[in-house]
C-alpha positions in Angstrom: 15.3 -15.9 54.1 13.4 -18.5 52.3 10.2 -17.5 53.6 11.0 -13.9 52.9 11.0 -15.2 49.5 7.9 -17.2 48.9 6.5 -14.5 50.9 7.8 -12.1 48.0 6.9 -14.7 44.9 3.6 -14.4 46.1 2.7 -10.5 46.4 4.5 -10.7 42.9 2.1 -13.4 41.7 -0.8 -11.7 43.7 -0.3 -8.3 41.9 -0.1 -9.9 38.3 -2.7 -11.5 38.8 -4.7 -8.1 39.9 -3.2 -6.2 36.7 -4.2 -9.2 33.9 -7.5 -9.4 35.4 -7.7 -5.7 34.9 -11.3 -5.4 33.1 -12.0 -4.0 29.8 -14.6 -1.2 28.6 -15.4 -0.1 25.1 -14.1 3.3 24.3 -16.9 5.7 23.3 -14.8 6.2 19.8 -14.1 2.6 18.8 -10.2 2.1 17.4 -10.1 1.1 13.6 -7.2 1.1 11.1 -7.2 0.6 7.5 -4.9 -0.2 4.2 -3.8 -0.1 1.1 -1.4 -1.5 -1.0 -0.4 1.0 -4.2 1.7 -1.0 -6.5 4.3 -1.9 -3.7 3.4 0.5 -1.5 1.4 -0.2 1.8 -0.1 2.8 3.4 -1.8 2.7 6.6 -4.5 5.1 8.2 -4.6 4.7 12.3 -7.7 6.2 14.0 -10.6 6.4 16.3 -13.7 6.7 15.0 -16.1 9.5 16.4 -20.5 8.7 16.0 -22.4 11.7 15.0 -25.3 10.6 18.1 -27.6 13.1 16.9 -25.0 16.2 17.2 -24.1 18.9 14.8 -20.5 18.3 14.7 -19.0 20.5 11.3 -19.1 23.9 12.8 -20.3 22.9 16.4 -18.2 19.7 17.4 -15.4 20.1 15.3 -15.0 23.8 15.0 -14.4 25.0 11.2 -10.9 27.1 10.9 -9.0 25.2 13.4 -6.7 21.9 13.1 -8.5 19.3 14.2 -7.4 15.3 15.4 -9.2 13.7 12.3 -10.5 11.8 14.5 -11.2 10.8 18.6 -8.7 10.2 21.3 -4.6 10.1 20.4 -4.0 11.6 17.2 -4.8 9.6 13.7 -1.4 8.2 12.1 -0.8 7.8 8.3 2.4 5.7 7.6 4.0 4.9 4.5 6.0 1.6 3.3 7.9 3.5 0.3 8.1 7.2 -0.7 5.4 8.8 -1.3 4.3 11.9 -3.3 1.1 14.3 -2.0 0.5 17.5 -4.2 3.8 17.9 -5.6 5.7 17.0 -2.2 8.2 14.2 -1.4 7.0 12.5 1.8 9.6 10.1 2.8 8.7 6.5 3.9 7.8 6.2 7.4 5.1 7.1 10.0 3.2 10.3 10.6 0.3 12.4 12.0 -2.8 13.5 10.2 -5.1 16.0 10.8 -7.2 17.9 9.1 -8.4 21.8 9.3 -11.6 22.7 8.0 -13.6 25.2 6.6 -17.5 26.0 5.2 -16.3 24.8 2.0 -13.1 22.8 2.0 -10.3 21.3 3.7 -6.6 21.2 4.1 -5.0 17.5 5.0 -2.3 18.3 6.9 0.8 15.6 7.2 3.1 16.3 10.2 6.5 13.9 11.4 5.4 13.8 15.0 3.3 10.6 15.6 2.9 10.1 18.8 0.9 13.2 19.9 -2.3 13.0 22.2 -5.0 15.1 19.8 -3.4 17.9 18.7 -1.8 18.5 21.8 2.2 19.5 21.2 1.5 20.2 17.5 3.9 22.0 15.9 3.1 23.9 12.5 6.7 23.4 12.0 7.1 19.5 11.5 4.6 19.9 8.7 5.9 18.0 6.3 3.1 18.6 3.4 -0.5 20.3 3.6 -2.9 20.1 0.5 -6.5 21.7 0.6 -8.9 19.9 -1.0 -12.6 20.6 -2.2 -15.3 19.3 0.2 -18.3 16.7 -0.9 -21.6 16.6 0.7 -22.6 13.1 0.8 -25.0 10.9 2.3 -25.2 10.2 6.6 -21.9 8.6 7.4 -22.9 8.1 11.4 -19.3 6.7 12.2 -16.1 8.4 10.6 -14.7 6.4 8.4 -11.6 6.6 6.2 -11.2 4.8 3.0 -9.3 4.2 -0.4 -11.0 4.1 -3.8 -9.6 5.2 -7.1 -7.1 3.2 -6.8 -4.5 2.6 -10.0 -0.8 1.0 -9.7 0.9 4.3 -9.1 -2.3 6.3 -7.1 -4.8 6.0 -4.8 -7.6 8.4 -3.2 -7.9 8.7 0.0 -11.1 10.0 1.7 -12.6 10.8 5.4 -16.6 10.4 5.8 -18.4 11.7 8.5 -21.5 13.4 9.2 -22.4 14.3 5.6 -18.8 16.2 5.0 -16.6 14.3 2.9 -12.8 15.3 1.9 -10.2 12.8 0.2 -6.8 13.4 -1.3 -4.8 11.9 -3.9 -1.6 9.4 -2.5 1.1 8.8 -5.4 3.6 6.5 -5.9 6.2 5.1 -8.3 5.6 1.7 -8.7 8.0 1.4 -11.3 11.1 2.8 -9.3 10.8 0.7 -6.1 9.7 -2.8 -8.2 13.2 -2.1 -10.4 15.0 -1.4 -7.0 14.3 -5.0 -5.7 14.5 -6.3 -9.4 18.4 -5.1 -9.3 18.9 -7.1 -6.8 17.1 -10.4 -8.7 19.2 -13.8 -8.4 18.6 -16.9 -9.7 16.8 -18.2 -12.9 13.2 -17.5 -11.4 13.7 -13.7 -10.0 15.3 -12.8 -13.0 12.3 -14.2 -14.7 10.1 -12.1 -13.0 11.8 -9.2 -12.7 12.3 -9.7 -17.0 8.1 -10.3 -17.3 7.4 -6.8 -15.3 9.7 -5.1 -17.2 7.4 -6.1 -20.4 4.2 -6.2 -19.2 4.6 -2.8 -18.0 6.9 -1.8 -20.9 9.6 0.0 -18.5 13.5 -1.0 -18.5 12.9 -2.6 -21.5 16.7 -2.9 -21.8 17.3 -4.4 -18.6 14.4 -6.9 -19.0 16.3 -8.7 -21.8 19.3 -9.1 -20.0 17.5 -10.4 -17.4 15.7 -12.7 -19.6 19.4 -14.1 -21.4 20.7 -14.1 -17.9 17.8 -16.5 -16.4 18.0 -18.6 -19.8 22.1 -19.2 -19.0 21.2 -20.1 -15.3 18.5 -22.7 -16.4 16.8 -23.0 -19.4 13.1 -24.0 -19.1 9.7 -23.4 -20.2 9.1 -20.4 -18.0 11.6 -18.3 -18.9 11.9 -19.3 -22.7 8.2 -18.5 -23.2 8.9 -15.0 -21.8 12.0 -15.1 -23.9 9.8 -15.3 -27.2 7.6 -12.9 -25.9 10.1 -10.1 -26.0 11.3 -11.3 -29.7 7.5 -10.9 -30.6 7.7 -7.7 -28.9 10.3 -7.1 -30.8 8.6 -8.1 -34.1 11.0 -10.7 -34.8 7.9 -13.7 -35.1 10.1 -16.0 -36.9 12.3 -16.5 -34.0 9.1 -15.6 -31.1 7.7 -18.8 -33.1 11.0 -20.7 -32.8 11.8 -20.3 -29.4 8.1 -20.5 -28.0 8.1 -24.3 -29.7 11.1 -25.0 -28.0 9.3 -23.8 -24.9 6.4 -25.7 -25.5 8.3 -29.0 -26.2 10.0 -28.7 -22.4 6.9 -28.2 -21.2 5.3 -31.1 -22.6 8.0 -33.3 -21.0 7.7 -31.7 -17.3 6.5 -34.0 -14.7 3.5 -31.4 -14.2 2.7 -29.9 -17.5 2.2 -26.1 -17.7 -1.6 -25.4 -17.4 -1.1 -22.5 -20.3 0.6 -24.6 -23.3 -2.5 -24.6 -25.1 -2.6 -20.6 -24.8 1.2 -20.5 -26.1 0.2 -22.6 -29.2 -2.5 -19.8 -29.8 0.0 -17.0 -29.3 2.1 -19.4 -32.1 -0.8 -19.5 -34.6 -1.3 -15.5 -34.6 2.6 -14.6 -34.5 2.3 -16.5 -38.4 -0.8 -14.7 -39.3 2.1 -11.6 -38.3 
């Protein structure tokens, strides 16, 4: 029995072996992936990236009129950290398909729920979740598909597909504002409700749950963070005499913290304009 058993161990061993020393070869259509963070939002394009290698491909390679991979090998994937919206449409969070159908002059992006198809094999015009047709650019020689993101703001971004000299993109939208209040809801403790109090300012959104946050952080542990952001809403407020008040109160913790804030001297500016107020 026991040699029966080494005698087993070592086809195991043998065959492991013969499977990790398997060797590797570059795929004619290298694997890339890239992403974007919107806001809070991380969107992320999956794909294999086609050359040109001297062919025609609009028209010839990729045939115009009919759906096409947006890409090489297994279908490209487009997945989503938060809700999204594309041309009016909900998309839920989550992971998708993408392809792309085009013609002479422009092209429809086309956002299906199954994401683990091989090329367009078992598409189904069905799971579309959104399409959106877009006008076509004629750039310069992109040799390698390529996706990217550029226009990018905190609630938006453009996404765009390069190749050949036939360029598409689509607009990816998002609210920021929603999904950072979400978490902020949630905010415990002196320094998230800080932070949650700051965004609601700087981006002037929830204003009325941003002070509460503010008192509430102040009544778990008053300090120099959270009374400078304290006096910033009573500035906001217009009320300088006590923005001036509670900022030196600020300051004067600071100045006795075993690290001193690297910004006092910017909150002893903000003091000098608040009296020219």
């Amino acid at each position: 029995m026991r040699k029966h058993f080494i005698t087993l161990l070592f086809i195991l061993s043998f065959l492991i072996g013969h499977l990790l020393a398997q060797p590797e070869y570059p795929r004619l259509s290298p694997g890339a992936s890239v992403s974007q963070v919107i806001g809070i939002t991380k969107v992320t394009v999956t794909y294999h990236r086609p050359g040109v290698k001297g062919r025609l491909v609009w028209g010839e390679l990729v045939p115009l009129d009919k759906i096409w991979r947006a890409g090489a090998n297994e279908a490209t994937t487009i997945e989503f950290s938060h809700d999204v919206t594309i041309d009016n449409t909900l998309v839920p969070a989550g992971k998708y398909s993408l392809f792309i159908l085009p013609t002479q002059k422009d092209a429809t992006f086309i956002i299906n729920k199954n994401a683990n198809l091989i090329g367009t094999n078992g598409y189904k015009q069905e799971d579309d979740v959104v399409r959106t047709t877009v006008k076509a650019e004629y750039l310069d020689h992109m040799e390698w598909l390529q996706f990217s993101f550029s226009k990018l703001s905190k609630n938006s971004a453009l996404l765009s597909m390069h190749w050949e000299d036939f360029s598409v993109g689509f607009t990816i939208n998002v609210d920021t504002d929603k999904f950072v209040l979400e978490g902020a809801r949630k905010a415990k403790g002196w320094e998230e409700l800080n932070e949650a109090a700051i965004y609601c300012l700087e981006n002037e959104v929830a204003l009325d749950e941003g002070i509460k946050w503010i008192d509430q952080s102040i009544a778990d542990k008053k300090n120099y963070w959270n009374l400078t952001t304290k006096a910033e809403y009573l500035a906001y407020d217009g009320n300088y005499p006590d923005a001036i008040k509670t900022m030196n109160e600020a300051i004067e913790m600071g100045k006795k913290m075993e690290n001193v804030p690297y910004n006092i001297d910017s909150r002893e500016k903000q003091i000098a304009d608040w009296k020219t107020k």
